[in-house]
C-alpha positions as CSV (number, residue, x, y, z in Angstrom):
1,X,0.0,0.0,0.0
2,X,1.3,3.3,-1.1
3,X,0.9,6.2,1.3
4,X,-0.1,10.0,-0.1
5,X,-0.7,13.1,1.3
6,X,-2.2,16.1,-0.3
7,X,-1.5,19.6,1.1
8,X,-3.5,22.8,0.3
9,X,-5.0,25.3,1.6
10,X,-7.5,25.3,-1.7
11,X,-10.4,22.5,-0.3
12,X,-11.9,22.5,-4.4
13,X,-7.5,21.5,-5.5
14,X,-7.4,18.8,-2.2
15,X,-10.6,17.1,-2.9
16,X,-9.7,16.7,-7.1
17,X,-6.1,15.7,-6.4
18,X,-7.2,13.5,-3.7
19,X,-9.7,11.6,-6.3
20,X,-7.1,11.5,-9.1
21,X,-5.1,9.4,-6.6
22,X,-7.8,7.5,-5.2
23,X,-8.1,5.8,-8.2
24,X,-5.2,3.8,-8.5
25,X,-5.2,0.6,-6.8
26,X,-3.2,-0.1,-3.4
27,X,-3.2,3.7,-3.0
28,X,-4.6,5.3,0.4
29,X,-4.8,9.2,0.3
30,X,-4.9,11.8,2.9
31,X,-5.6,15.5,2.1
32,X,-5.0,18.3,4.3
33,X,-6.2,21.7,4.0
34,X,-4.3,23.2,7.0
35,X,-0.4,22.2,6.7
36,X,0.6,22.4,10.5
37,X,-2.1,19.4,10.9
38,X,-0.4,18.2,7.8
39,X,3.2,18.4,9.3
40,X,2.1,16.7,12.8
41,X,0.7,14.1,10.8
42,X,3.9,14.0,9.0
43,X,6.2,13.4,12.0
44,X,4.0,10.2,12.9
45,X,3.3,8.4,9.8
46,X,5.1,6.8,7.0
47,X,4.0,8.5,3.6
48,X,5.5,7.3,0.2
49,X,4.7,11.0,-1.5
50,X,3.9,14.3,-0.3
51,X,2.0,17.1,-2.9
52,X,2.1,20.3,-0.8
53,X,1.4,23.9,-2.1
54,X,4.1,25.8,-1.6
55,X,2.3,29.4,-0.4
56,X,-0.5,28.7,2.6
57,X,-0.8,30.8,5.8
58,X,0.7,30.1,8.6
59,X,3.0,26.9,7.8
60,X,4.0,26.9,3.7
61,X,5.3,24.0,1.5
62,X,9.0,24.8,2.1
63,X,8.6,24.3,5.5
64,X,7.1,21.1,5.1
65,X,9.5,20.0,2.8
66,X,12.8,21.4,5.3
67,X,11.5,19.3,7.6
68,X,11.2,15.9,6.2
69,X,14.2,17.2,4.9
70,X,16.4,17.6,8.1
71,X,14.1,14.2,9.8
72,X,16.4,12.5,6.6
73,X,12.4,11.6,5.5
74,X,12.5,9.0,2.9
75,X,9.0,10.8,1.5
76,X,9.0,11.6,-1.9
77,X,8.2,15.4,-2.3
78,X,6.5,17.1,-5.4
79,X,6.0,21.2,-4.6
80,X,3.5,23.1,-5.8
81,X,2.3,26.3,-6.6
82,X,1.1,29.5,-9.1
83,X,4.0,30.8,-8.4
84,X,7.2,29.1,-10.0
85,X,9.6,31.9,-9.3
86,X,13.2,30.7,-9.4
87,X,14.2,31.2,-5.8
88,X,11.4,29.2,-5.1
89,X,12.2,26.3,-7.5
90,X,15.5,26.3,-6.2
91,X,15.0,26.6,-2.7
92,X,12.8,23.5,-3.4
93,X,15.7,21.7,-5.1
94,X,18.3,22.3,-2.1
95,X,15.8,20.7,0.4
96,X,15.5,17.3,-2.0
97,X,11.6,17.9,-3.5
98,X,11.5,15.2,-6.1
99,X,9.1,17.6,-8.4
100,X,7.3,20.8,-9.1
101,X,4.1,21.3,-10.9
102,X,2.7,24.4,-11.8
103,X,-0.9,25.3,-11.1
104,X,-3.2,24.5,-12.9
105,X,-2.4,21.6,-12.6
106,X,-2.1,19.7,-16.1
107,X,-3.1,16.0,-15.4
108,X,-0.3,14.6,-17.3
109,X,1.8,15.9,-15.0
110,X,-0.1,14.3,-12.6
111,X,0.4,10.5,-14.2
112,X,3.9,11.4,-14.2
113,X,4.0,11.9,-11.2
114,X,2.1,8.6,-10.3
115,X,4.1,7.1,-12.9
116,X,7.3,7.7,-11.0
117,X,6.3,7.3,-7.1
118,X,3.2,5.1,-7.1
């Protein structure tokens, strides 16, 4: 069984990605629309692949992904956002996200990425 979890603060972007991934077989899914709930949940469960927005109040992706990052987190992380501004992409990169996808989300991108982590 594969292990997901979906982080955005957008409920409508959560509950889509969330049934993309549902789909596929031997696939459990976990969406989050508050990312500190997301990152407690983190620190106690084993998850195969993280999608987190980057830009949400209070916690943001790149805090997410620093701290798998520094817990030397196995989780594959895909980043993403509206906003693919370099410093962002490669502030990404240094902390080890496996991906970024730009919003909207094309759905291609999205077999991709279940190509490559599911």
């Amino acid at each position: 069984m594969k292990n997901i979890v979906i982080i955005d603060d957008n409920i409508e972007i959560t509950n889509i990605l969330g049934n993309f991934f549902r789909r596929f077989e031997k696939v459990k899914v976990e969406t989050f629309n508050d990312a500190t709930l997301a990152l407690r949940y983190l620190k106690t469960a084993k998850i195969d692949l993280v999608l987190s927005d980057i830009t949400m109040p209070h916690t943001d992706g790149l805090e997410i992904l620093q701290s798998l990052f520094h817990a030397n987190s196995e989780t594959n992380v895909v980043m993403m956002t509206a906003d693919a501004s370099l410093e962002k992409v490669l502030k990404s990169h240094r902390y080890n996200a496996k991906g970024f996808v730009i919003k909207p989300i094309n759905f291609a991108d999205l077999n991709q990425i279940a190509k490559n982590y599911l």
